[in-house]
Backbone as CSV, one residue per row, in Angstrom:
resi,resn,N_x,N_y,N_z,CA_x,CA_y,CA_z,C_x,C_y,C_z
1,UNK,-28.947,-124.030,-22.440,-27.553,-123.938,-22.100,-27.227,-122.548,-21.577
2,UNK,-28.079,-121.824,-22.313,-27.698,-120.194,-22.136,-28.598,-119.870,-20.630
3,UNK,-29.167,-120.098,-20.291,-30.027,-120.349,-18.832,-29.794,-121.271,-17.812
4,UNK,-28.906,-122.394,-18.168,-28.285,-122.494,-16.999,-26.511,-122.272,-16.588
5,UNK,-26.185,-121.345,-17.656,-25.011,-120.491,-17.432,-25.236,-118.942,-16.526
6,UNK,-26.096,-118.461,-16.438,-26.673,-117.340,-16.137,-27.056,-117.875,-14.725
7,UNK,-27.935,-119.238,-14.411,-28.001,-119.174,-13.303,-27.107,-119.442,-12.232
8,UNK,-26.291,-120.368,-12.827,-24.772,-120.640,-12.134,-23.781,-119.298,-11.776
9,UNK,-24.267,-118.927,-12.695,-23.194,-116.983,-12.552,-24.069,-115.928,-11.020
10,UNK,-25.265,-116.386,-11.036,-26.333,-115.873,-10.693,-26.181,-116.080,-9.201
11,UNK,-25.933,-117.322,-8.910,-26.104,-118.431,-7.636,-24.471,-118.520,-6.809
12,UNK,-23.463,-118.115,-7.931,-22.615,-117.603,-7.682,-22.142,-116.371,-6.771
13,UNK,-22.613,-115.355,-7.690,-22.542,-114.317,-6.954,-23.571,-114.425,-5.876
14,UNK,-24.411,-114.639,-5.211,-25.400,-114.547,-4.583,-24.883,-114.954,-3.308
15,UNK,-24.141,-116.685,-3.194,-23.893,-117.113,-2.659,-22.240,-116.363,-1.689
16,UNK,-21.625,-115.384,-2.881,-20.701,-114.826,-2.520,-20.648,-113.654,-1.720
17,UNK,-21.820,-112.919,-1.858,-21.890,-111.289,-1.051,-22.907,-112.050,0.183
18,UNK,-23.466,-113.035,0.251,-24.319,-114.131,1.111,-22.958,-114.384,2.615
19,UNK,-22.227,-114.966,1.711,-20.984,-115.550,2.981,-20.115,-114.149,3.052
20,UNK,-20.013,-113.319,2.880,-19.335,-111.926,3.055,-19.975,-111.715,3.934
21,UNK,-21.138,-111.336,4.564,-22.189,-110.379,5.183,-22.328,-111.022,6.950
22,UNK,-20.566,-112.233,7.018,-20.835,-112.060,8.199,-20.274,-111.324,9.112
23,UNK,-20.450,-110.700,10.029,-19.785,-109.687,10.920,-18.599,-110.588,11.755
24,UNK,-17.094,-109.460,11.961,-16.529,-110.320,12.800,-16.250,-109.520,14.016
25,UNK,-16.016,-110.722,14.797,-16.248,-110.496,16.203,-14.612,-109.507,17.310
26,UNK,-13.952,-109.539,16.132,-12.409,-109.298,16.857,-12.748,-107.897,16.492
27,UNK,-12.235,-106.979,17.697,-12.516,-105.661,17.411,-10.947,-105.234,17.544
28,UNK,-10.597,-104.377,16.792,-8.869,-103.602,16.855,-9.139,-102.273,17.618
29,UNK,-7.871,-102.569,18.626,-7.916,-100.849,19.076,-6.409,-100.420,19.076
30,UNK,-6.469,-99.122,18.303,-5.352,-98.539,18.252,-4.162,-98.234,19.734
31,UNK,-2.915,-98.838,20.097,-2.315,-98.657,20.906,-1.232,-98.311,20.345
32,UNK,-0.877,-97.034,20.202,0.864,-96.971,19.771,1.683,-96.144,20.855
33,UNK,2.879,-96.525,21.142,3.981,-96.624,22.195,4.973,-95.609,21.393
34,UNK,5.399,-95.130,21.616,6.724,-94.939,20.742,8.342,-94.822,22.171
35,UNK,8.824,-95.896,21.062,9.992,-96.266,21.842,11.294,-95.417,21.486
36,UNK,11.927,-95.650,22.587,13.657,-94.448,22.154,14.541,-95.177,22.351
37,UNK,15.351,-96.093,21.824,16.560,-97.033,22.133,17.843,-95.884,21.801
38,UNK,18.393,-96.046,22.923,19.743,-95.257,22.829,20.868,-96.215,21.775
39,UNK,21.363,-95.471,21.446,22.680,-96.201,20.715,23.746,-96.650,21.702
40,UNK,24.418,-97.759,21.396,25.416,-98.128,22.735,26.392,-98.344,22.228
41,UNK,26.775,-97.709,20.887,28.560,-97.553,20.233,28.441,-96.193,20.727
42,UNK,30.035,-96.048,20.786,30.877,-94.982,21.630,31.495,-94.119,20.492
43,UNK,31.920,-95.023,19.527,33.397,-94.442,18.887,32.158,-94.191,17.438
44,UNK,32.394,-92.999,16.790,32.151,-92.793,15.815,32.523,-92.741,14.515
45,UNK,31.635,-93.116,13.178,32.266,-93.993,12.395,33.105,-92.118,11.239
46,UNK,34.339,-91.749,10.868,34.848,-91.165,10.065,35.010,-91.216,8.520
47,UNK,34.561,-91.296,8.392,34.503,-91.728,6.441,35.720,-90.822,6.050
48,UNK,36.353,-89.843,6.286,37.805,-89.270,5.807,38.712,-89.799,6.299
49,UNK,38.983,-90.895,7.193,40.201,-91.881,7.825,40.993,-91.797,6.945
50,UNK,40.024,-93.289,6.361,40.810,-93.947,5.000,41.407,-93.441,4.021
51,UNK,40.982,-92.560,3.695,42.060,-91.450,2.657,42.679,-90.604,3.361
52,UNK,42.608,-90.002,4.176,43.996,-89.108,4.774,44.612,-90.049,5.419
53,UNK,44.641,-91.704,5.924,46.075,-92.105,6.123,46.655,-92.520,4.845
54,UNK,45.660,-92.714,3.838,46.485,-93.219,2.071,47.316,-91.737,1.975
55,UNK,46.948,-90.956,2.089,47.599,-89.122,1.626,48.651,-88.858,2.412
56,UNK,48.652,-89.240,3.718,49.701,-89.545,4.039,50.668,-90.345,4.071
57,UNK,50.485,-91.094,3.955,51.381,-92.705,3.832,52.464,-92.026,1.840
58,UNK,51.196,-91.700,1.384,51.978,-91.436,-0.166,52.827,-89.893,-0.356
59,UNK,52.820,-88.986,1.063,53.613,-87.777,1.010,54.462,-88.079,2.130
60,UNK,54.714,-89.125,2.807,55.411,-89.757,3.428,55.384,-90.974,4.062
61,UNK,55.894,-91.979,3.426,55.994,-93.708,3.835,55.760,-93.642,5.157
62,UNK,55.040,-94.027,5.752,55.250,-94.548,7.265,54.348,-94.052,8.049
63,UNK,53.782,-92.832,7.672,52.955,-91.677,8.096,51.404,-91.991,8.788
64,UNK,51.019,-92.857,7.529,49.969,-93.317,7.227,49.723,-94.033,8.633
65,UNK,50.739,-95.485,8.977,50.609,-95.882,9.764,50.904,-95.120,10.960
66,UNK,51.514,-94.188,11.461,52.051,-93.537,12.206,50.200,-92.949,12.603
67,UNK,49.421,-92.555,11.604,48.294,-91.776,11.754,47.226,-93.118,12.410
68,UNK,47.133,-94.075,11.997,46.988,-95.383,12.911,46.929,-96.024,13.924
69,UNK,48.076,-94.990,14.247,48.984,-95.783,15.604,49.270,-97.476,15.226
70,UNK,49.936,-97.819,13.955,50.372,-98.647,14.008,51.697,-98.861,13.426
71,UNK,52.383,-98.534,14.519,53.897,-98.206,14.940,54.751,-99.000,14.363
72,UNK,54.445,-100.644,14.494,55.393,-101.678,14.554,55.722,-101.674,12.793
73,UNK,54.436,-101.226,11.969,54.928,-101.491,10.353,55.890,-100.822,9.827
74,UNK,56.088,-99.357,10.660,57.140,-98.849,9.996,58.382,-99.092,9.904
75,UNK,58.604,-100.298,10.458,60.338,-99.937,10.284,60.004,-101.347,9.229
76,UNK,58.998,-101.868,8.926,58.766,-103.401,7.699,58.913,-102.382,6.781
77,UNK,58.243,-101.172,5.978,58.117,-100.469,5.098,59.646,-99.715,4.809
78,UNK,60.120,-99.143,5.727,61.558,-98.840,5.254,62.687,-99.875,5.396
79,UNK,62.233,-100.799,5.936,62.979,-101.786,5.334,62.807,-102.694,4.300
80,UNK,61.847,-102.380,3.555,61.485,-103.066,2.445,62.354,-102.139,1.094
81,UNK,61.759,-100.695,1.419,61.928,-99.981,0.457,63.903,-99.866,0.286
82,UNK,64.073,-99.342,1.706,65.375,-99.838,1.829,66.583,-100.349,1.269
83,UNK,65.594,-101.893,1.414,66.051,-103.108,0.660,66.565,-102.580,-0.884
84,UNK,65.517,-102.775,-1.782,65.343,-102.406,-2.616,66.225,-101.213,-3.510
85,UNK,66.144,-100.162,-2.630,67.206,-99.145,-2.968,69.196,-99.659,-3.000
86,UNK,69.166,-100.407,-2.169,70.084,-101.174,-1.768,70.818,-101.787,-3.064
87,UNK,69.899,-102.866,-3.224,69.912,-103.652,-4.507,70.420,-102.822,-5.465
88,UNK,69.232,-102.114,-6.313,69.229,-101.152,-6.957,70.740,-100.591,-7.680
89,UNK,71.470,-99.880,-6.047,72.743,-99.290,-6.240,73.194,-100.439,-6.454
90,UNK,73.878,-101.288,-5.869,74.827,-102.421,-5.862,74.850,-103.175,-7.804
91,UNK,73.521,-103.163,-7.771,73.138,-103.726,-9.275,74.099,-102.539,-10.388
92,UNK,73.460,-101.630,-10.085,74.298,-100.619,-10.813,75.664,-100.159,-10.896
93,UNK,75.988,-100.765,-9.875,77.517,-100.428,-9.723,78.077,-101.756,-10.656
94,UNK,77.348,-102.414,-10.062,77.839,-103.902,-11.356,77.968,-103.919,-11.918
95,UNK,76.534,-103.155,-13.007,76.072,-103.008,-14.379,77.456,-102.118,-14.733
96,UNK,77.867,-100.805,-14.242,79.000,-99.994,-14.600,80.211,-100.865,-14.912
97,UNK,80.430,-101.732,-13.973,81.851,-102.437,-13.896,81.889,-103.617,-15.149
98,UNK,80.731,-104.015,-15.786,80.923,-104.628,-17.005,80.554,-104.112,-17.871
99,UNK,80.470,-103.608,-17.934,80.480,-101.898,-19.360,81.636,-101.800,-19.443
100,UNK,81.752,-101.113,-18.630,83.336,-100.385,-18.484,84.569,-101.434,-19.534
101,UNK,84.390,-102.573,-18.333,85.359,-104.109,-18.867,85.088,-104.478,-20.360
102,UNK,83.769,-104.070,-20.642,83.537,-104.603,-21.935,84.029,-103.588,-23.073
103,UNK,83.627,-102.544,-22.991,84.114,-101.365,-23.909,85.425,-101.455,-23.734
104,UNK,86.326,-101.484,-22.774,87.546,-101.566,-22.939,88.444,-102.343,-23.602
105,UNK,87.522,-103.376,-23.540,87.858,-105.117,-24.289,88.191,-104.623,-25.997
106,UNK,86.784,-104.052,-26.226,86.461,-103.939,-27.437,87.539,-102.709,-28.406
107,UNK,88.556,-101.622,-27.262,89.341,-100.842,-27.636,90.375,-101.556,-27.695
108,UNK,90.415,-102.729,-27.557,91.857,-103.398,-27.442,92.481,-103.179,-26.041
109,UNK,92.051,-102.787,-25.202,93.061,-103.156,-23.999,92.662,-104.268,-23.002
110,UNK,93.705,-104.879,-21.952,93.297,-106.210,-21.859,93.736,-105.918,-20.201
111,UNK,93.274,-104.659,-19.518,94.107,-104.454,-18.460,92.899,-104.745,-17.302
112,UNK,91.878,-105.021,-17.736,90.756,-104.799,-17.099,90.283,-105.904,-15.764
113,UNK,89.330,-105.441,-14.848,89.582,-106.633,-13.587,89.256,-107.910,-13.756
114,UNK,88.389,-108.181,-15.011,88.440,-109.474,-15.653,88.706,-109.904,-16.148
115,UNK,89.777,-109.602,-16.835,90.932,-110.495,-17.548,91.828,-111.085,-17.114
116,UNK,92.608,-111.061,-16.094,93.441,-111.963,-15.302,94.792,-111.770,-15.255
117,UNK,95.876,-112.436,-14.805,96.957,-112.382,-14.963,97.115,-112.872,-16.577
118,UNK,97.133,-114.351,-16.565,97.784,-114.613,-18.092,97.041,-114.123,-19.431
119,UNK,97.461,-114.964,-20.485,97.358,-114.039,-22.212,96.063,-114.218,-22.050
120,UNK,94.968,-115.334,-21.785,93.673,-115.505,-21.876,92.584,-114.748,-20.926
121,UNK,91.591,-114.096,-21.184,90.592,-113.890,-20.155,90.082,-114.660,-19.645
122,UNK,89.695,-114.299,-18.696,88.975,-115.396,-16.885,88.198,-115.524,-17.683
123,UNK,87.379,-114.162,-17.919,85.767,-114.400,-18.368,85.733,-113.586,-19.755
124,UNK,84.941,-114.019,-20.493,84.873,-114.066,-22.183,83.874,-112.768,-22.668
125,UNK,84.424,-112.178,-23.155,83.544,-111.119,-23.832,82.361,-111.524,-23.989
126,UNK,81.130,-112.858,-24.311,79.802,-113.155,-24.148,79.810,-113.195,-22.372
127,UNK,80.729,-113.413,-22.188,80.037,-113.715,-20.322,79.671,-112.270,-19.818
128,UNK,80.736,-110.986,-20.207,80.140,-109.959,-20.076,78.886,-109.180,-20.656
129,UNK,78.941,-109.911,-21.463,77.421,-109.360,-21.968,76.586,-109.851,-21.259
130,UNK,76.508,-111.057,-20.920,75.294,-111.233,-19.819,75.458,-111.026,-18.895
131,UNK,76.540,-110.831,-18.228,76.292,-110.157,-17.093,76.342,-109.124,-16.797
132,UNK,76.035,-107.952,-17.897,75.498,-106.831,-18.317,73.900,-106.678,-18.352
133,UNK,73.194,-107.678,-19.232,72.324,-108.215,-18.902,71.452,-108.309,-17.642
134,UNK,72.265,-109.087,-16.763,71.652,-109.902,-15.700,71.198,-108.424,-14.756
135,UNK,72.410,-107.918,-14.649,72.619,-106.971,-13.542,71.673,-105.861,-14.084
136,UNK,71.464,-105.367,-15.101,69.769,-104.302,-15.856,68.675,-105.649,-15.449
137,UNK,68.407,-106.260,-15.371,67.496,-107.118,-14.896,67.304,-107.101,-13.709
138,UNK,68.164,-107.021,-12.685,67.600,-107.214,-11.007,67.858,-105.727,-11.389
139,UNK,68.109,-104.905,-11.844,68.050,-103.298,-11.731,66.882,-103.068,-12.076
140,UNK,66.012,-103.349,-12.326,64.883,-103.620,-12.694,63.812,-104.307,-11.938
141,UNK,64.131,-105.508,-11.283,63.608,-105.869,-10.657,63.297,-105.054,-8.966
142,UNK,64.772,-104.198,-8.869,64.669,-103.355,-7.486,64.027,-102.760,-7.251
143,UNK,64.003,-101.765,-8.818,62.836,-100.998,-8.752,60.985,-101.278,-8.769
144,UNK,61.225,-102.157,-9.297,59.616,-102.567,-8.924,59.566,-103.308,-7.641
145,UNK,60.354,-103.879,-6.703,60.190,-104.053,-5.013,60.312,-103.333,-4.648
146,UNK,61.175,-101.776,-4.462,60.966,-100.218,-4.060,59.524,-99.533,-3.875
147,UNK,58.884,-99.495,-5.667,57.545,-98.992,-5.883,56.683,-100.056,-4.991
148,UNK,56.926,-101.103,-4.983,55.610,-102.366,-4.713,55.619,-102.138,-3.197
149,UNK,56.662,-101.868,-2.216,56.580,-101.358,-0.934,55.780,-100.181,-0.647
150,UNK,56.354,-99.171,-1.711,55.569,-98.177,-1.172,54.158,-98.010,-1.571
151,UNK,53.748,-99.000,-2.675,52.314,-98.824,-2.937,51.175,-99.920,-1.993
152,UNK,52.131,-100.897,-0.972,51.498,-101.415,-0.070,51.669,-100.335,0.724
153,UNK,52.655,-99.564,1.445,52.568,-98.939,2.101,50.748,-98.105,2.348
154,UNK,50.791,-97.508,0.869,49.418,-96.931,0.955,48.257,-97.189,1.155
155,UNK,48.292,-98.991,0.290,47.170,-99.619,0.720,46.840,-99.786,2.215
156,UNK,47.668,-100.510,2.753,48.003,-101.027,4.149,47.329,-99.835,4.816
157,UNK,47.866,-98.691,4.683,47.582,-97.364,5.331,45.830,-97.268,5.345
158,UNK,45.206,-97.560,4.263,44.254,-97.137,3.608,43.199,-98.425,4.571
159,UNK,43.453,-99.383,3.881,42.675,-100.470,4.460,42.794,-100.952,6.406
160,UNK,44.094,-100.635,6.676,44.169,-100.234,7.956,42.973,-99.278,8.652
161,UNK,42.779,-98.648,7.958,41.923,-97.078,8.718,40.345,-97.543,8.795
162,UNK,40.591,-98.337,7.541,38.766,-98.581,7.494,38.129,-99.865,8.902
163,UNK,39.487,-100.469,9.015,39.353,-101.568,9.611,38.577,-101.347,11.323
164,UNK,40.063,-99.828,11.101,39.988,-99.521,12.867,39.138,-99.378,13.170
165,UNK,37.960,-98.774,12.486,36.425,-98.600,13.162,35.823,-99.778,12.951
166,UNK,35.827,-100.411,12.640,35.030,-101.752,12.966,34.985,-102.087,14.844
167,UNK,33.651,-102.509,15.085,33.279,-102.862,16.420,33.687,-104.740,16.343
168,UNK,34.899,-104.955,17.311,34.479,-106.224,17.465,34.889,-106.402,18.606
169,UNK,34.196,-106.937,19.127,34.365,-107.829,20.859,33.931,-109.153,20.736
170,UNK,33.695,-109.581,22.096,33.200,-110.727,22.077,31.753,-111.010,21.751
171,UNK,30.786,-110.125,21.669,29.550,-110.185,21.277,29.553,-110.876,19.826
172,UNK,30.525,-110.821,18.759,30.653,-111.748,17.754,31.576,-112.119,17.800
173,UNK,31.448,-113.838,17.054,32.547,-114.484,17.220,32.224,-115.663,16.110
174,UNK,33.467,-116.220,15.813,33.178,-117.085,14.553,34.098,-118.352,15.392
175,UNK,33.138,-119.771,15.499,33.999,-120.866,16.091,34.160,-122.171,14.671
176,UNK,34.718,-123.015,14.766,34.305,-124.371,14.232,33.484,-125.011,15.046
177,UNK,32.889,-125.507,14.122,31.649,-126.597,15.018,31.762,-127.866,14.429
178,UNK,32.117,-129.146,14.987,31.964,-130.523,14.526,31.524,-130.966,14.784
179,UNK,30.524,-131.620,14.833,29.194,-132.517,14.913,28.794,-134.008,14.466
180,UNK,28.625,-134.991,14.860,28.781,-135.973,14.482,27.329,-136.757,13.903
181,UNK,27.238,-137.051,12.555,26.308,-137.780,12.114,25.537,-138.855,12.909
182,UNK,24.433,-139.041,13.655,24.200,-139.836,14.445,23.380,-141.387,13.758
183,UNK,22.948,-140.999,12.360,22.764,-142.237,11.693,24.072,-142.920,10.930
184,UNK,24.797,-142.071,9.694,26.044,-142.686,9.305,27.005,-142.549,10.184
185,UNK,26.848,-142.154,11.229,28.068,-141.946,12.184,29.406,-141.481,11.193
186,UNK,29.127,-139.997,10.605,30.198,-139.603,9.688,29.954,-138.150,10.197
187,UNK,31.234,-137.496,10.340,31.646,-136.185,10.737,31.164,-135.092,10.302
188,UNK,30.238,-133.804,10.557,30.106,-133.104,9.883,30.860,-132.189,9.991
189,UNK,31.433,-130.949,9.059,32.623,-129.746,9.371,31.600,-128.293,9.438
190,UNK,31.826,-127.274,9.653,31.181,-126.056,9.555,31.857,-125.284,10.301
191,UNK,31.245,-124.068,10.232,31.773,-122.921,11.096,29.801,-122.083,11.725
192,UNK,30.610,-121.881,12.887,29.087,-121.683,13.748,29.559,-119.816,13.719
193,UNK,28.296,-118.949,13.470,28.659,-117.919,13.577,27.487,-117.459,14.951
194,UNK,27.956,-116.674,16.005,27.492,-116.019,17.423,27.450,-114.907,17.275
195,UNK,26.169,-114.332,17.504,26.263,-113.276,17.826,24.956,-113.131,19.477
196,UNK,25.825,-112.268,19.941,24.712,-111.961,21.459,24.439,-110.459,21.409
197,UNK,23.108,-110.065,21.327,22.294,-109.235,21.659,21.982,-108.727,22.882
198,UNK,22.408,-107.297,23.006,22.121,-107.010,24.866,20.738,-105.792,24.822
């Protein structure tokens, strides 16, 4: 057993450095070229864009885009913020005018713009409370559409900048493609993506 393990190992290797030892016929010869492809983008890419139009946009609304050249957002941004400020006052002037009515209520006088001509009030000492209420609530609410403008403002500014350097022409392009199953005769959907190489 032990002798014909040895010769199998034996006949093995033999047979292996045997079929190695034939020569091959393909000979390699070194040819190297070295090539120079020019670059054929124009516009170069800025990695400080994107944060100096956010730095600007946040030391002055509008800026950002202004640094962009994208003109048309600014008057969306101060009119958002605008808005907001708008509200804001108006809410507050409200909020004052049922305070006022209400504390006065509560001193005993009954002279106030919501009480009315006759002995009864229009509107009821609970109605002013909520609408004491209501009006600190959209006062509240103004202010977070104020901030929420101007913190798109920055984004917008920000993500704007990164955008502008992007290369796109027609060399890429994204279509739908529909295609029709030619055994189930059932529709296929996709999107075909192109790109051309010059």
């Amino acid at each position: 057993m032990k002798t014909n393990l040895l010769l199998y190992w034996f006949l093995f290797f033999v047979s292996g450095t045997l079929a190695a030892q034939t020569t091959d016929s393909l000979s390699v010869t070194k040819n190297e070229r070295i090539v120079v492809v020019e670059d054929s983008i124009t516009t170069s890419y800025n990695p400080l864009a994107p944060s100096k139009a956010a730095f600007y946009s946040a030391v002055l609304p509008g800026l950002g885009q202004a640094y962009n050249k994208r003109y048309w957002k600014i008057p969306i941004i101060y009119a958002g913020m605008a808005s907001g400020v708008y509200f804001y006052i108006k809410n507050d002037n409200d909020y004052d005018r049922f305070r006022t009515a209400y504390k006065r209520r509560l001193a005993g006088f009954t002279d106030d713009e919501f009480y009315g001509n006759g002995e009864t009030p229009v509107i009821s000492n609970d109605r002013l409370i909520d609408a004491q209420r209501s009006a600190q609530k959209n006062k509240d609410i103004s202010i977070i559409v104020t901030l929420a403008f101007y913190l798109v403002n920055i984004v917008d500014a920000n993500v704007d900048a990164h955008l502008k350097q992007f290369n796109v022409n027609e060399n890429l392009s994204v279509q739908p493609n529909f295609e029709v199953n030619p055994i189930n005769a059932s529709t296929n959907y996709g999107l075909s993506l192109r790109l051309n190489l010059k």
